[in-house]
C-alpha positions as CSV (number, residue, x, y, z in Angstrom):
1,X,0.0,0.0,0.0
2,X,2.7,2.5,1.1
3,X,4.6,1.2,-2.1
4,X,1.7,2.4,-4.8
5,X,0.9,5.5,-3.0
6,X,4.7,5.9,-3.6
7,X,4.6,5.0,-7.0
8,X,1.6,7.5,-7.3
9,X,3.7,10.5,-5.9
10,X,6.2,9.6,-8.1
11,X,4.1,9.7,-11.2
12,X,2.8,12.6,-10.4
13,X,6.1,14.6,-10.1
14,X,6.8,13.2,-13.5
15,X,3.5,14.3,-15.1
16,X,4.4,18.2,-13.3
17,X,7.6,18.1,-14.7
18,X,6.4,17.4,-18.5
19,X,3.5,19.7,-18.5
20,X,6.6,22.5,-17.3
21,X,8.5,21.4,-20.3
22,X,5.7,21.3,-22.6
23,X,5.3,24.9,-21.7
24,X,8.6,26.1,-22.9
25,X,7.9,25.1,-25.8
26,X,8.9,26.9,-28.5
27,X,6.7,28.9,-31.3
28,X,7.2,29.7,-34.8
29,X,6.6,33.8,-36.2
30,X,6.7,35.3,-39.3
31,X,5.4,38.7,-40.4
32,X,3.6,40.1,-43.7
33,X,3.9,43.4,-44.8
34,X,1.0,45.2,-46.7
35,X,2.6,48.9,-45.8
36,X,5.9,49.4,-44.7
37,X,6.2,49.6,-40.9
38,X,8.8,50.2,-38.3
39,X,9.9,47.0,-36.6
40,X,12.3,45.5,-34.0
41,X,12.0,41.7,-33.3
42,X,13.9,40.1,-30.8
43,X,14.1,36.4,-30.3
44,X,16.0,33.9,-27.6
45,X,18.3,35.8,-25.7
46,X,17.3,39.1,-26.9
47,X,18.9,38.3,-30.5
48,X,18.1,40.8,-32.9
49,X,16.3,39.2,-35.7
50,X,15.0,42.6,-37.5
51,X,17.1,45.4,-35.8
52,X,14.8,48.3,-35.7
53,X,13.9,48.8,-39.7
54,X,11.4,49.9,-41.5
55,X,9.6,47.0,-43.6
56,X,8.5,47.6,-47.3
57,X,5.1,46.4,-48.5
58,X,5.2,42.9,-50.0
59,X,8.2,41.9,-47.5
60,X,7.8,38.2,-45.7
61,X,9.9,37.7,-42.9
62,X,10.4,34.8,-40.9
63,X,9.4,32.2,-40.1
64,X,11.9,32.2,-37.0
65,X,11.4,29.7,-34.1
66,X,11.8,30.9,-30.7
67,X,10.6,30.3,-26.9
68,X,9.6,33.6,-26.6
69,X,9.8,36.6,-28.7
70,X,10.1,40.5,-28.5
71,X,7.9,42.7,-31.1
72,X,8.2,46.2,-30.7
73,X,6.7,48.8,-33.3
74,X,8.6,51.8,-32.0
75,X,6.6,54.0,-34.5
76,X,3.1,52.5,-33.9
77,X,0.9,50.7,-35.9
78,X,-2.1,49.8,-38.1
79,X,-3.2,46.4,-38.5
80,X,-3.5,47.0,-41.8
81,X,0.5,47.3,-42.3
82,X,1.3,43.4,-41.9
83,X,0.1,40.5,-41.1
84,X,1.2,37.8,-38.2
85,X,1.5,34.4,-38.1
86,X,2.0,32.5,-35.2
87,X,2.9,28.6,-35.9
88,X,1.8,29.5,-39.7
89,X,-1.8,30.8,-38.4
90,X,-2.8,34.5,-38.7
91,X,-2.8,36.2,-35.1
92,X,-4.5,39.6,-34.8
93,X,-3.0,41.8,-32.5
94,X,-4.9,44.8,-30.7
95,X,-5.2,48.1,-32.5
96,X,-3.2,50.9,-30.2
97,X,-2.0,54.1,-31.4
98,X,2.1,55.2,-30.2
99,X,5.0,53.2,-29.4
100,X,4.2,49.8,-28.7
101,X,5.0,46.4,-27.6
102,X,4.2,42.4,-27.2
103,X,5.8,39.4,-25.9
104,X,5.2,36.3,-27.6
105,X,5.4,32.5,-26.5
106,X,4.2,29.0,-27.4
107,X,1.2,28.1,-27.5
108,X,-0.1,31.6,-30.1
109,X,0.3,34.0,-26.8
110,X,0.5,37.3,-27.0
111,X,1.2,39.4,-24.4
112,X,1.8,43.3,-23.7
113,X,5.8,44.4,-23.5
114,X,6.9,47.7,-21.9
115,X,6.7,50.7,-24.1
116,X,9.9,49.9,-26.8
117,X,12.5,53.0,-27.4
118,X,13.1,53.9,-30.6
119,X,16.4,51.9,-30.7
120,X,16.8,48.3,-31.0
121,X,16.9,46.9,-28.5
């Protein structure tokens, strides 16, 4: 008796430490561009994977792979200027006016970021 409960405790550490593992997992981005757009994107590490530029219309970037990433549109926005994909699906993101910012991380989830600087990063 002592051995299953045990066994049980056991299991369960196991099954705790695989759902914490499944949640780093890692998510895949990629941007559109319809109108050019000011963008930073920063990946792993803070790696600079578009360094602050401003995108032309008809640009595809990505798709990069990441556990988490850093978007900052240090000019603003309109949803109309690109596009997101998160893991190849399109991700709408809320319309704001200014400087503005987003973490993102597996599974599709995007969250605010501080106000971004007009540097990168």
């Amino acid at each position: 008796r002592q051995e299953r409960r045990q066994e049980r405790r056991a299991e369960r550490r196991e099954e705790r430490r695989e759902r914490a593992t499944a949640q780093a997992e890692r998510v895949s981005l990629a941007l559109e561009i319809r109108a050019p757009v000011g963008v930073c994107l920063l990946g792993d590490d803070r790696e600079e994977l578009i360094d602050g530029q401003v995108l032309a219309a008809g640009a595809s970037e990505g798709p990069w792979e990441a556990e988490r990433f850093e978007l900052r549109f240090p000019y603003g926005y309109d949803r109309s200027q690109f596009r997101l994909l998160l893991d190849g699906e399109p991700k709408r993101v809320p319309e704001t006016s200014g400087p503005t910012a987003y973490f993102i991380t597996s599974p599709d989830r995007v969250r605010p970021a501080p106000t971004p600087g007009l540097s990168c990063p």
